[in-house]
C-alpha positions in Angstrom: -10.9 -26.6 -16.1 -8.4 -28.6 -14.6 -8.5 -28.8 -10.3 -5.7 -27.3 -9.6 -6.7 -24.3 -11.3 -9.7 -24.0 -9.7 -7.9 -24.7 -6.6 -6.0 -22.0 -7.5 -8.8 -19.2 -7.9 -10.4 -20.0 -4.7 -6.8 -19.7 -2.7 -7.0 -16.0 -4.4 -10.3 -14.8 -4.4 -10.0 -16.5 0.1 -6.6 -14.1 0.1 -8.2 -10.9 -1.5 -11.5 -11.4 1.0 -8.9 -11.8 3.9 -6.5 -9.0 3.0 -9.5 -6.4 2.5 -10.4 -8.1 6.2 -6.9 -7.2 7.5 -6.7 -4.1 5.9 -9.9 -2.7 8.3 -8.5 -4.2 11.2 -5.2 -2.8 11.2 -6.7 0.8 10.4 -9.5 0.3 13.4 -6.3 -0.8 15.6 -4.2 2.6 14.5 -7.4 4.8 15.5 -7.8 3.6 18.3 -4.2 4.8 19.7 -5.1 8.1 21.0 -4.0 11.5 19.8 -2.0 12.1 23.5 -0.1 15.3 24.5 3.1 13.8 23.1 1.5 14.0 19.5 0.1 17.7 19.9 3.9 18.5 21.0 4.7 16.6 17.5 2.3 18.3 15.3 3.2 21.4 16.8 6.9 21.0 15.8 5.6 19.7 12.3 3.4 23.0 11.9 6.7 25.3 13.3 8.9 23.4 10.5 5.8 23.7 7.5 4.8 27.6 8.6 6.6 29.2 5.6 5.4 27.1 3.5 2.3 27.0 1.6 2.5 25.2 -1.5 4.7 22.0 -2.9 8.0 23.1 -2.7 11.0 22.1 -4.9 13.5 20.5 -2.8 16.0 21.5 -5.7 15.0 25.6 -6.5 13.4 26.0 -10.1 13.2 21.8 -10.6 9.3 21.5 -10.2 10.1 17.8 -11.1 11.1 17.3 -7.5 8.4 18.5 -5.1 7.8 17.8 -1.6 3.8 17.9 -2.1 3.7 19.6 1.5 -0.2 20.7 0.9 -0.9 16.5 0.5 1.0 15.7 3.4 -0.5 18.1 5.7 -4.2 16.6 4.0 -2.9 13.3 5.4 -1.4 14.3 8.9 -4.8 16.1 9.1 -6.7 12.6 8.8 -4.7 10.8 10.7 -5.3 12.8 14.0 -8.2 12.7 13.7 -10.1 12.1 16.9 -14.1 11.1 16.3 -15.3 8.6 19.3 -15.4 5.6 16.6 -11.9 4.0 16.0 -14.3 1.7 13.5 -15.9 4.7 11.5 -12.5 6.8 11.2 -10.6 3.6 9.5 -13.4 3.6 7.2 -14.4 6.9 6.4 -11.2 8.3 6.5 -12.5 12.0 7.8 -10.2 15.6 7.6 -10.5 18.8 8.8 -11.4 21.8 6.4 -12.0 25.5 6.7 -15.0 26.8 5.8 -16.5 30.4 5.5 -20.1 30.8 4.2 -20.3 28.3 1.6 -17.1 27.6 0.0 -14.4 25.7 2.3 -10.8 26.2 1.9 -8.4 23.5 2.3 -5.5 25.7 0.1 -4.5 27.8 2.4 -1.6 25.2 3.5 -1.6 24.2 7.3 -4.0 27.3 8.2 -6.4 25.6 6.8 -5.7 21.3 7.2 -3.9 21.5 10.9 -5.1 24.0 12.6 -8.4 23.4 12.4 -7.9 19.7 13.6 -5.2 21.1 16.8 -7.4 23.9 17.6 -10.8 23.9 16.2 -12.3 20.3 16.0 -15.4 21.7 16.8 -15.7 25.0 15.4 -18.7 25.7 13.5 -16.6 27.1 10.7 -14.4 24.1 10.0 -16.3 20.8 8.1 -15.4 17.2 8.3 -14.4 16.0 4.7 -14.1 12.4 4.0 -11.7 10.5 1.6 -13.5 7.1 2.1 -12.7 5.9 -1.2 -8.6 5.2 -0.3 -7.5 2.8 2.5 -5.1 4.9 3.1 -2.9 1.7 5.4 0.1 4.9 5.9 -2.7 7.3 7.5 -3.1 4.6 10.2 1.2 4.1 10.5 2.1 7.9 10.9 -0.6 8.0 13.3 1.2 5.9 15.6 4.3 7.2 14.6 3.3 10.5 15.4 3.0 9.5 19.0 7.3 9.3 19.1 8.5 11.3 16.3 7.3 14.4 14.3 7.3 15.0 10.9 10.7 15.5 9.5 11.7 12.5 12.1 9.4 10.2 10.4 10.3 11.2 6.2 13.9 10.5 7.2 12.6 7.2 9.0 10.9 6.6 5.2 13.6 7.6 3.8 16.3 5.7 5.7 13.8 1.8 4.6 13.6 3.2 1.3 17.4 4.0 0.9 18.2 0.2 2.6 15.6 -1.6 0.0 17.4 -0.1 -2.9 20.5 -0.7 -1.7 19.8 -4.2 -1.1 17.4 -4.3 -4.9 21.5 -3.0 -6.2 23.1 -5.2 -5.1 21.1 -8.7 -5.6 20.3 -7.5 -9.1 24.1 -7.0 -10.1 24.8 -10.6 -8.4 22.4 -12.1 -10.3 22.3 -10.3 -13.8 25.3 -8.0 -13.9 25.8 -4.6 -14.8 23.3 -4.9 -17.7 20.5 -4.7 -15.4 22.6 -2.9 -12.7 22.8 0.5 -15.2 18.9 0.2 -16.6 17.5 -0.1 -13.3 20.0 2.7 -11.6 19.1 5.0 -14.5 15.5 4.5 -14.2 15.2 5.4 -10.4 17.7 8.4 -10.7 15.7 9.8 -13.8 12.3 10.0 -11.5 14.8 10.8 -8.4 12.1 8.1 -6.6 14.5 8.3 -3.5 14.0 11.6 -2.7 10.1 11.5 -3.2 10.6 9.4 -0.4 10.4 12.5 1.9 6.9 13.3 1.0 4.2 11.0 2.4 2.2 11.7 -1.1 4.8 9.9 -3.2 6.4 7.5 -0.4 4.5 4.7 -0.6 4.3 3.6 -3.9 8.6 4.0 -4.1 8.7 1.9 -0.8 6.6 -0.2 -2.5 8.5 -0.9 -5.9 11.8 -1.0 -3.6 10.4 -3.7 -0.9 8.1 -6.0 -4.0 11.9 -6.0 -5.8 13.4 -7.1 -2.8 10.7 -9.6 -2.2 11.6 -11.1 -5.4 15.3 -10.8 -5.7 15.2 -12.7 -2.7 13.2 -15.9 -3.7 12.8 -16.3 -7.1 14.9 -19.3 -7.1 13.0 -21.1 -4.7 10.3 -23.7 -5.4 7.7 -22.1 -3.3 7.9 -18.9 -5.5 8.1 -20.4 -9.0 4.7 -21.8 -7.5 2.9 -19.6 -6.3 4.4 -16.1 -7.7 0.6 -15.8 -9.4 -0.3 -15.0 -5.7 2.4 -12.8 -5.2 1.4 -10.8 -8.0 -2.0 -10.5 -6.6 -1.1 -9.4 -3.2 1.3 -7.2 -4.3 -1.5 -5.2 -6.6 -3.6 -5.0 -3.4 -1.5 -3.5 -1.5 -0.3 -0.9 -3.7 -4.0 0.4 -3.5 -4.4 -0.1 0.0 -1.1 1.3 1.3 -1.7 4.8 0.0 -2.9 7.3 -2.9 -3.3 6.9 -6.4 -0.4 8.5 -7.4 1.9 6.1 -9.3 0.8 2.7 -9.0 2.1 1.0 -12.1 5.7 2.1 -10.7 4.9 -1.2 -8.7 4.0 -3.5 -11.4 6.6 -2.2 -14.2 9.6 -2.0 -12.0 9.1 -5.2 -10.5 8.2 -7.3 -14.2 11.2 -6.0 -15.7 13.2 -7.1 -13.0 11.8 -10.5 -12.9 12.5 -11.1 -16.9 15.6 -9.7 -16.6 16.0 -12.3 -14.0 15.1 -15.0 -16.3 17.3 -14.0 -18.3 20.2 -13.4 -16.2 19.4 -17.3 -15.3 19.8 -19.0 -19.0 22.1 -20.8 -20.8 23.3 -20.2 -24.1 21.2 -23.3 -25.4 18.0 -21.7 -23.2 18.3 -18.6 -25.2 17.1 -20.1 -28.8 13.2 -20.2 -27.6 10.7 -21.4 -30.4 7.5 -19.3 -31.7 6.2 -21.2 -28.5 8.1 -21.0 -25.9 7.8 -16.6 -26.8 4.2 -16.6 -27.0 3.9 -18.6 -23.1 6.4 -16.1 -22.0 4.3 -13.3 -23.7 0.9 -15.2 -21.8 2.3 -14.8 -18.6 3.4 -11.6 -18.5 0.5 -10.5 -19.3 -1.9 -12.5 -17.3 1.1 -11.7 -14.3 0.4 -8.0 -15.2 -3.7 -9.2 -15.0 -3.6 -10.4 -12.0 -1.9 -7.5 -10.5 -4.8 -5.4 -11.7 -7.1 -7.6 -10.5 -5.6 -7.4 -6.8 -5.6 -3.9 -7.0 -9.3 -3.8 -7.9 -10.1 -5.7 -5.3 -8.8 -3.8 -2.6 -10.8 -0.6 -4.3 -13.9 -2.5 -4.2 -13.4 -4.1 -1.6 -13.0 -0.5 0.3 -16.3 0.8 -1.4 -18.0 -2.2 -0.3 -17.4 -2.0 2.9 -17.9 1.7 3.2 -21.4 1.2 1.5 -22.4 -1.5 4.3 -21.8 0.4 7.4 -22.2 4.4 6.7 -22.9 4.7 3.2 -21.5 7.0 0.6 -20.0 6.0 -2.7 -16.6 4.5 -1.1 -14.5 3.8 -3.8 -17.1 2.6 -5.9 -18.3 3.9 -10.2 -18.2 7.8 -9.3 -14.5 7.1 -8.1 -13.4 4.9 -11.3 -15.7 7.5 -13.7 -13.5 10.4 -12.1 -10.3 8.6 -12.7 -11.0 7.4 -16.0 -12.5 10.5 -17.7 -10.9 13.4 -19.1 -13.8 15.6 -17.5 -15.1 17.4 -20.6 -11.6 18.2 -21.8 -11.5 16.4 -24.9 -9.4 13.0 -26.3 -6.4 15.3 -27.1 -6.0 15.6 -23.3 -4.9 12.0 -23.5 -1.9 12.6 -25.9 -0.8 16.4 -23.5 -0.9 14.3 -20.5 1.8 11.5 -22.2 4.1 14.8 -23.4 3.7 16.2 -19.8 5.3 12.8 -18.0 8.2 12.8 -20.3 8.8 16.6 -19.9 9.0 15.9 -16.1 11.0 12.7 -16.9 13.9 14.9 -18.2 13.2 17.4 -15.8 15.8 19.6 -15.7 16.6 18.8 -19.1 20.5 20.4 -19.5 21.5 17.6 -16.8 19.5 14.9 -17.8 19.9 15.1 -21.7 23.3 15.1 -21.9 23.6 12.2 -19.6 21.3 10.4 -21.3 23.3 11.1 -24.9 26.6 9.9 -23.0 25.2 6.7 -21.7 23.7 6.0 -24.9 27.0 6.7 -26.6 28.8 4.3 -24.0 26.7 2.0 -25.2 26.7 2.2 -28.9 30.4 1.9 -28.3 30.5 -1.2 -26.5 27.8 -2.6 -29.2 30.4 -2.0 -32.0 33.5 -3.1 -29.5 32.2 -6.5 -28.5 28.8 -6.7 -31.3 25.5 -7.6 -30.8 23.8 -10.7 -29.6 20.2 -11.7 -29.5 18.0 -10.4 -26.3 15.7 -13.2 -25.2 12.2 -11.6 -23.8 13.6 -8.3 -25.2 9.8 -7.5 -27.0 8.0 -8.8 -23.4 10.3 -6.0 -22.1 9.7 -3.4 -23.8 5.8 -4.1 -24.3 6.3 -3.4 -20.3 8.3 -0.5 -20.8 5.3 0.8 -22.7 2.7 0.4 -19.6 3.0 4.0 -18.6 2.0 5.1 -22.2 -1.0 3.0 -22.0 -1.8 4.4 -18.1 -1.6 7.7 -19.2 -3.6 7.1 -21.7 -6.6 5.4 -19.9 -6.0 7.1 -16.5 -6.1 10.5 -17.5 -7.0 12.2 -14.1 -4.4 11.4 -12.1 -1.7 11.6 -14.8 -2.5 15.3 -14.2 0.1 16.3 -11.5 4.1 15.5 -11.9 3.9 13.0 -9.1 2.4 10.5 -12.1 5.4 11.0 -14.0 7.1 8.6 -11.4 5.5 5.4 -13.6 7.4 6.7 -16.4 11.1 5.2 -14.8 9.5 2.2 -16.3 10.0 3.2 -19.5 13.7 4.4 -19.1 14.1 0.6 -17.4 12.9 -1.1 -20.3 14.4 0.5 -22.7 18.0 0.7 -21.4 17.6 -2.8 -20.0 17.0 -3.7 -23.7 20.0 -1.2 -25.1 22.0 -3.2 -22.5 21.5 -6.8 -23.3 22.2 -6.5 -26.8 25.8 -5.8 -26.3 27.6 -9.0 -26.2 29.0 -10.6 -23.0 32.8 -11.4 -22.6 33.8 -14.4 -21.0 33.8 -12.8 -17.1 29.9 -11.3 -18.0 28.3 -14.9 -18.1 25.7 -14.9 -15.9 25.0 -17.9 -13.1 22.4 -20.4 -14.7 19.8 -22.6 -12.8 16.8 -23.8 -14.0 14.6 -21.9 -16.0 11.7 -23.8 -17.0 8.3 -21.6 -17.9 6.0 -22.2 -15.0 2.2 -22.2 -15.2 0.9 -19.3 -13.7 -2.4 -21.0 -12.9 -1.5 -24.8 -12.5 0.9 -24.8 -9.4 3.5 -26.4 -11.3 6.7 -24.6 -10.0 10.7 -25.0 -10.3 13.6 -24.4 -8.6 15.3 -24.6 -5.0 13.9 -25.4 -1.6 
């Protein structure tokens, strides 16, 4: 193996140890800010705004598609005020408050049974400390602290208010750099899953900051030297901090949204002479997006095992170690058929509510059939990398069936609309003001440090 790959392994697996290492120090230094009065006054105004509600809500009436997931957030507001002597053992275990009468303990009864408890009752015999030790959970730790200025509503529009800058920003670079044939796909994609507005739940906000801030990360740099480099370690930090930042929700809405908009990018980038690629010059492009896609999954790992390592060396338990992958990865007795319902299930809450989003769909497919006949149709470099992206949250569903379960999963499916209309879109052929600005474009080893572009 040649040096610098080796080099190359060891400057990843040093970043994955020191980013697991971070990752417990920042949630020890968020736990140990005290719940003050100034957060009880918070909370309280967070319970007075969530008292008539029990359940996820839809922010839009009879469009389940579009929940708040108000039970979730409460579960999380609940850890994070938590208030245990050890800063250290919180960050780790991750401990809630639950109801419990006799021998059953009920957490569903909305904030009667997460907030109260925690405000009221820390140490009634009837309420039980619950852990979730197999999440890092990095957001628990930030709405702690921001829960010592603002209360809850103050802090989703503060969410909201990043997320909404990131995508403006992610608009606008991407139609600079690749026109409105990336512009449309990638609009589409995040109005279909209406990934803004999950925003305002804390359950679904991270990963959507996530996608929105990785994009923005790379629309940024990817003409510089330093990133053609080293954007094999980008890769990997960015898959461990999608696990560490919050739930399993939708994950590959990280990974997806941000490959597509990186080929696109190379795309966008090419000449007309760059766009006739040999059997070769496919099947390296082909390599990398998949081992890209590899590594993300290995950085994502990491900071899973990494967690249940850690939780397994100072208090014990399972952390987030086989019983947490077994749970994820099972269909818990329900059969392989469950595998196929929970694919149908996505794409019913994809086109969720169906009379908008169907005939939009048809007329922006129309618009584009149009302009294929009006102006013809041109080869699409990387257009089967693309859409073998596209097809990640098939393959997700698929494999993790658990947590395809609930319509927050269906977010990962925007990566499918991207795909495919990013394809739809670059077939059409460009007129002379459409040409996209061209630098080099060189395929860079992912593994030898060889890299291209600008300082």
């Amino acid at each position: 193996m040649k040096k610098p790959r080796i080099r190359n392994i060891l400057i990843g697996a040093a970043v994955l140890v020191a980013l697991n290492i971070v990752y417990l120090a920042f949630m020890t230094a968020c736990y140990s800010v005290p719940v003050t009065e100034r957060t009880k006054v918070h909370l309280e105004e967070t319970m007075e705004i969530l008292a008539p509600e029990t359940e996820e809500s839809p922010v839009f009436r009879n469009v389940k598609a579009l929940s708040t997931g108000l039970f979730t957030d409460m579960l999380w507001i609940d850890t994070a005020i938590m208030h245990e002597e050890s800063a250290f053992e919180m960050a780790v275990t991750l401990p809630h408050k639950e109801v419990q009468v006799g021998e059953m303990w009920f957490p569903d009864e909305g904030f009667q049974g997460l907030m109260i408890p925690v405000m009221y009752y820390y140490d009634d015999p009837g309420v039980i400390t619950v852990h979730y030790q197999r999440y890092w959970m990095l957001f628990t730790g930030l709405i702690r602290v921001l829960f010592q200025f603002f209360a809850w509503n103050e802090i989703r529009y503060l969410f909201y208010s990043i997320a909404a800058a990131l995508l403006l920003y992610d608009g606008c670079m991407i139609m600079k750099r690749c026109g409105w044939r990336a512009l449309i796909p990638f609009g589409v994609a995040v109005m279909m899953r209406n990934l803004l507005f999950h925003v305002i739940s804390f359950t679904t906000c991270t990963d959507t900051i996530m996608t929105f801030a990785a994009i923005a990360f790379l629309v940024t740099f990817y003409d510089k030297r330093w990133y053609r480099k080293y954007r094999w370690l980008f890769y990997l930090i960015v898959g461990s901090l999608t696990f560490a930042i919050g739930t399993m929700e939708a994950p590959l809405l990280v990974l997806g949204m941000t490959m597509l908009t990186e080929l696109l990018f190379m795309r966008g980038y090419q000449t007309e002479d760059d766009l006739r690629m040999d059997k070769a010059q496919m099947k390296k492009v082909f390599f990398e997006v998949i081992f890209l896609s590899f590594l993300w999954c290995v950085g994502y790992a990491s900071a899973a095992i990494g967690k249940g390592m850690i939780v397994n060396m100072t208090f014990g338990g399972t952390g987030a170690g086989e019983e947490a992958f077994l749970h994820y990865l099972s269909s818990n007795g329900r059969g392989p058929f469950v595998r196929f319902y929970r694919i149908f299930y996505c794409l019913d809450m994809l086109f969720t509510p169906v009379q908008i989003k169907g005939p939009m769909m048809v007329f922006l497919l129309i618009v584009i059939l149009v302009l294929m006949k009006k102006r013809g149709i041109k080869k699409f470099p990387y257009m089967w990398q693309i859409l073998m992206v596209a097809l990640y949250p098939v393959a997700w569903a698929m494999i993790v069936v658990e947590h395809s379960i609930h319509n927050y999963a269906s977010n990962i499916f925007s990566v499918f609309v991207y795909g495919i209309l990013a394809v739809l879109c670059g077939l059409v052929r460009e007129e002379t003001g459409d040409v996209m600005p061209v630098t080099d474009t060189t395929s860079h080893g992912v593994l030898s440090g060889d890299g291209e572009g600008e300082e």
